[in-house]
N, C-alpha and C positions, 0 to 999 in steps of 0.2 A: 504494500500500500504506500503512496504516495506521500510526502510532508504538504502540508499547509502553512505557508509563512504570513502574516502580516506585516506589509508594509508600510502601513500609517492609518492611526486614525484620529478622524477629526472629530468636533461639537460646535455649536455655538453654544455662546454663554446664554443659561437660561433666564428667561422671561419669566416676570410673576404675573397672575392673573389679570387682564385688561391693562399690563403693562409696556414694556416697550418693545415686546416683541408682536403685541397683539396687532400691528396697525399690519402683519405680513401675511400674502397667503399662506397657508401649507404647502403647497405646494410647491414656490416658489421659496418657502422657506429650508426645504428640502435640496430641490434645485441648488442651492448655494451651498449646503453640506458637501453636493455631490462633484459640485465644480471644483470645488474645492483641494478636493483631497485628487480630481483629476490633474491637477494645476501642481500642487505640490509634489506627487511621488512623481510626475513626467510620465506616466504610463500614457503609451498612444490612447486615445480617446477610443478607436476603433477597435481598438482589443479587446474591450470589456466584453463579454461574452453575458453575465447578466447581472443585475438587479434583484435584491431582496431584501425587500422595504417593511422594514413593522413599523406596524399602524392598529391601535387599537380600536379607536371609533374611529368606522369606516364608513361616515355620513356625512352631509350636508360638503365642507369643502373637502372634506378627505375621502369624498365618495369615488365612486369611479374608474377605481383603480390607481390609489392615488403614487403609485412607486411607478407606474408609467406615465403618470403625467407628470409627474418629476423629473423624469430623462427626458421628454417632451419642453420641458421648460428650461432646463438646462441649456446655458450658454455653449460647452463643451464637447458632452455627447451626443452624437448620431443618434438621429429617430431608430435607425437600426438595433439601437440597442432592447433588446430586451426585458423587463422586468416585471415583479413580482410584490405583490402586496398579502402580508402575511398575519398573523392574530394569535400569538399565544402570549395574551395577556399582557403584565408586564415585562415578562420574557420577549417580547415578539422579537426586537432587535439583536441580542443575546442568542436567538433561536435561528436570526439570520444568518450570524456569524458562524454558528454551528453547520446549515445547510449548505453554507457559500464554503465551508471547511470541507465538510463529504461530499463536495462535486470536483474541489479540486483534491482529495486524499482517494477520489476514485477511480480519475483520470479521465472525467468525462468531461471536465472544464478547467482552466488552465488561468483564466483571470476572472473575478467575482468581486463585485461589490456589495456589501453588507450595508444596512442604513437602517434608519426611523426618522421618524416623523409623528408630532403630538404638538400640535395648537389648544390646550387646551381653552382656550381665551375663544376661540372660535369653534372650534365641537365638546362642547363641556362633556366630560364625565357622564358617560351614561346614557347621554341624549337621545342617543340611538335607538337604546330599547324603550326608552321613554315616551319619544315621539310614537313609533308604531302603538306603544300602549293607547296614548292618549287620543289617538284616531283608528282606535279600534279592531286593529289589524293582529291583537293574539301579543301573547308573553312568552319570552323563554323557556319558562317549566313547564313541561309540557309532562301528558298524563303517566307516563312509564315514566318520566324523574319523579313526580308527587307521591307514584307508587312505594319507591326506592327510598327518597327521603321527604317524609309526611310531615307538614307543616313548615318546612325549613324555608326560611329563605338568605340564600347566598351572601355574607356580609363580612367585607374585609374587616371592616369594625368590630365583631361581634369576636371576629378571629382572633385579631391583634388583642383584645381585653381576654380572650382564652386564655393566649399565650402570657398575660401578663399574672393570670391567677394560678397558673398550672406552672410556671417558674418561680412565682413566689419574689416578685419584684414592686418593692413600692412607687409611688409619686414621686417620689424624691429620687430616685435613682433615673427614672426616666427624663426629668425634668433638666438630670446632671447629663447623662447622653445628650443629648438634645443641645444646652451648649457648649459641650465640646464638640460638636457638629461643627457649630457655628465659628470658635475660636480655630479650629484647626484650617475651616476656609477662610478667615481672615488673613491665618498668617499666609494660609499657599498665596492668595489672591496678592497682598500685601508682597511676598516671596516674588514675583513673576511666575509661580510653580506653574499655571497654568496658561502661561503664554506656547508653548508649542502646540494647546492641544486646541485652542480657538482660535474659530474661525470669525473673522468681522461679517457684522450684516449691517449692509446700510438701514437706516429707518429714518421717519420723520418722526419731528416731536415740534413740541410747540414754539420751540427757537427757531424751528430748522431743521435742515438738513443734518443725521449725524451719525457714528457708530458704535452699534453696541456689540461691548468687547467683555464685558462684567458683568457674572451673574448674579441679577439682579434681586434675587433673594436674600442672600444673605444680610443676616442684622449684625451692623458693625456694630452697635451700640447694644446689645443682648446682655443679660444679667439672669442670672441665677432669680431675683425676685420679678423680673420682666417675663422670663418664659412661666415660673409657678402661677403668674396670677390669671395665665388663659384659660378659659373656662372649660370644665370635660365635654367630651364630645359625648361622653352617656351617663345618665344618671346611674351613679355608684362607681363607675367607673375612673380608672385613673390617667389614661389617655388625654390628650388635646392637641389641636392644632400644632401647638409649639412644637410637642414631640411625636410628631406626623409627615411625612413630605408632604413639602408643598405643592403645590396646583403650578404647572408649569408650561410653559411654551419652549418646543426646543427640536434640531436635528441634530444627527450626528451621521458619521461614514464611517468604513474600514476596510482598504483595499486587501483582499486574502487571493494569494495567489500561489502556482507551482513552482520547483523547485527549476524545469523549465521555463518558465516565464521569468523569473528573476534571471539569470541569462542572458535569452533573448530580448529584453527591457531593459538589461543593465540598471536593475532596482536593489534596492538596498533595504532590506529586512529591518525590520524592529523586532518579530521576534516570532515564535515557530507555536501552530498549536499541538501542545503536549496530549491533552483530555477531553475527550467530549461526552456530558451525560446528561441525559434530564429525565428526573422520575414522577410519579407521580405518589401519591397518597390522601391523608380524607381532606376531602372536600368542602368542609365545615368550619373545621378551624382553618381549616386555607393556609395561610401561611408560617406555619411549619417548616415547611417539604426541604427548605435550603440544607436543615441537620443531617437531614437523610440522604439526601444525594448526594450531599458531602464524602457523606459518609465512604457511600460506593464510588465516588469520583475517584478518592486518595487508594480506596481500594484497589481500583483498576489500574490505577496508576503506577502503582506499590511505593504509595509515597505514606507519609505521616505530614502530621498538620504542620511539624515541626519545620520538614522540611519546605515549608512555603513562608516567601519573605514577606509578602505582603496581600492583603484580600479585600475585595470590593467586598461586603453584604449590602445590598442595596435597602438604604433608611426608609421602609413602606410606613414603617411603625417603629418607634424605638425600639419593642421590645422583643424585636426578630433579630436584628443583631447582636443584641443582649442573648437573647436564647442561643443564637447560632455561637456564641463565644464561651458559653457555661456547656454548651452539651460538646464542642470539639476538643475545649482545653485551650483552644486560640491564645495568641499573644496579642491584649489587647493595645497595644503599641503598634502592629502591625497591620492593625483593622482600620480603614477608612482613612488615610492618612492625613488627605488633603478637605476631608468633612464628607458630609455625603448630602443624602434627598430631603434631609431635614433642614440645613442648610440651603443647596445649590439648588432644590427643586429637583422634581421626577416625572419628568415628560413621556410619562405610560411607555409606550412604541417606542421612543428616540434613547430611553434609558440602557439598553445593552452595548450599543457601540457608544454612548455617552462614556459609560462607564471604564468600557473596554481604553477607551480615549487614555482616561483617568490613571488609569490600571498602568497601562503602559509606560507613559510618562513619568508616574512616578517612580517607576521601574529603574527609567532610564537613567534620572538623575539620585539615584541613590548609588548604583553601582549594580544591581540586587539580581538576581535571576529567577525566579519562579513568583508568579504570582496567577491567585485563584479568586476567581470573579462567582457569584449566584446571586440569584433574585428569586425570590418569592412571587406566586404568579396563581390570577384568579384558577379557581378547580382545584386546587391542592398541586398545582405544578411546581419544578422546578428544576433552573440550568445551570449547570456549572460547566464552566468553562477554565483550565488551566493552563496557561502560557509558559514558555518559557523563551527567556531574551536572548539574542544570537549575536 
């Protein structure tokens, strides 16, 4: 079997809710992830062989197939290009990464682009099913799910407060993740730490013309009594907004290609994919699943947590990273380095090559070599994905 190398991946900095990413399409916000990272690695435009775009809600401007109206909009690539719009939660772009891996580790494709795409500012959360509900057109659970699980319904919410009664984690502990979320992207942002992995997008704003390069989430001014005082998201509960990702507008890319194409392209690796897994389990508490894939990732791997220098767990909820750090033994030194979705926001679909961005870069300027990426992902899914830098 083949190697899968990535050669770069890019993000824009995220956008908070009706903020300064909201004035872009999606699609055009995508486009620029995709130009983007065509422009920096130099790979011919024409080579790309395809497109695999997550997108979670797949409606209103991200309807339509929105990963081919993205190479449509693209300054760069050829109509000829092909692409793919894909839905595994918040996995989807993560899941990219993985597919755009086994077409080149199979030897059926030789250059692949990975991406996401999430306006939340413009397809909110949800709306999707929302809309069909509210003109009558039928709901997801349908009569063999109601069968299967009677009375339930589906609540990342209801997950995240599982996992925070079933780990035995207070308020105050959540509330302490949450800003060191925040301080540790102050000091990257602050650092330049993530100047290689953004991309500018021009926007208007009410000056003018201008671009945005800084995600816009993050609270420079955060406090330990500023995050305690937001209100729970559920009665009894110990969860809130603070220690929640944020609601976010965002793309990202990651060129993955063969051990021939690098060659023939004269491209220069960032770093080789080691592992690919994604498992599933219950569906309830939903977000779990990252312990457990973990689990069998390192498995398969024949590695230990030990030997990994550094790990995205993507911020859904505070207390999934938390979990995922008590149930592996993780160094939590090593977890999230540069802050994560609590912080910088979690643009559903753009989150795995966001991340993978993330992951990398910090990689690169540590010295480090192994690092392991997972998200939590609606259904009881989840990806993990293990890199190693070349």
């Amino acid at each position: 079997m083949g190697t899968a190398y990535i050669v770069d991946a890019v993000r824009t900095a995220g956008g908070r809710r009706n903020g300064r990413l909201s004035g872009v399409h999606p699609v055009d916000l995508a486009a620029t992830a995709l130009d983007a990272l065509v422009a920096r690695t130099g790979i011919d435009p024409a080579a790309v062989e395809d497109v695999i775009m997550g997108c979670v809600s797949q409606g209103g401007q991200q309807a339509g197939q929105v990963g081919r109206n993205a190479v449509l909009a693209s300054k760069l690539l050829p109509e000829t290009t092909p692409a793919v719009t894909i839905d595994r939660q918040c996995g989807s772009s993560q899941q990219a990464i993985q597919f755009a891996a086994q077409a080149v580790m199979s030897g059926t494709q030789d250059v692949v682009i990975a991406a996401g795409i999430e306006s939340m500012s413009r397809v909110p959360m949800g709306s999707t099913g929302a809309f069909h509900l509210k003109e009558g057109l039928g709901y997801y659970k349908s009569p063999g799910l109601e069968e299967k699980y009677p009375g339930i319904l589906w609540s990342q919410f209801d997950g995240a407060e599982t996992i925070v009664k079933k780990h035995g984690f207070s308020k105050d502990q959540l509330d302490q993740f949450a800003l060191a979320s925040h301080h540790k992207a102050i000091a990257a942002t602050q650092a330049g730490a993530f100047s290689g992995e953004i991309v500018p997008v021009g926007i208007e704003t009410a000056d003018g013309p201008a671009t945005h390069t800084v995600d816009e989430g993050i609270r420079f001014d955060a406090t330990i009594e500023s995050i305690a005082g937001v209100k729970l998201m559920m009665p009894g509960g110990s969860l809130t907004a603070a220690s929640a990702s944020q609601i976010c507008d965002g793309a990202s890319a990651a060129l993955i290609v063969s051990e021939a194409a690098l060659k023939r392209y004269d491209l220069t690796p960032l770093a080789r994919i080691h592992t690919l897994t994604v498992t599933a389990g219950d569906p309830v508490i939903m977000l779990e699943e990252p312990l457990f894939a973990t689990d069998r990732a390192l498995a398969r791997a024949g590695m230990t947590i030990g030997d990994i220098d550094l790990y995205e767990v993507n911020e859904a909820f505070a207390s999934v990273p938390m979990a995922w750090l008590k149930h592996t033994g993780a160094d939590p030194e090593r977890l999230n380095v540069n802050g994560g979705a609590i912080a910088l926001g979690h643009p559903l679909g753009a989150s795995g090559t966001k991340l993978m961005a993330t992951l990398l870069y910090a990689l690169k300027a540590r010295g480090l070599k192994y690092g392991l990426q997972t998200m939590c992902e609606g259904g009881g899914v989840a990806n993990v994905t293990i890199v190693e830098m070349v």
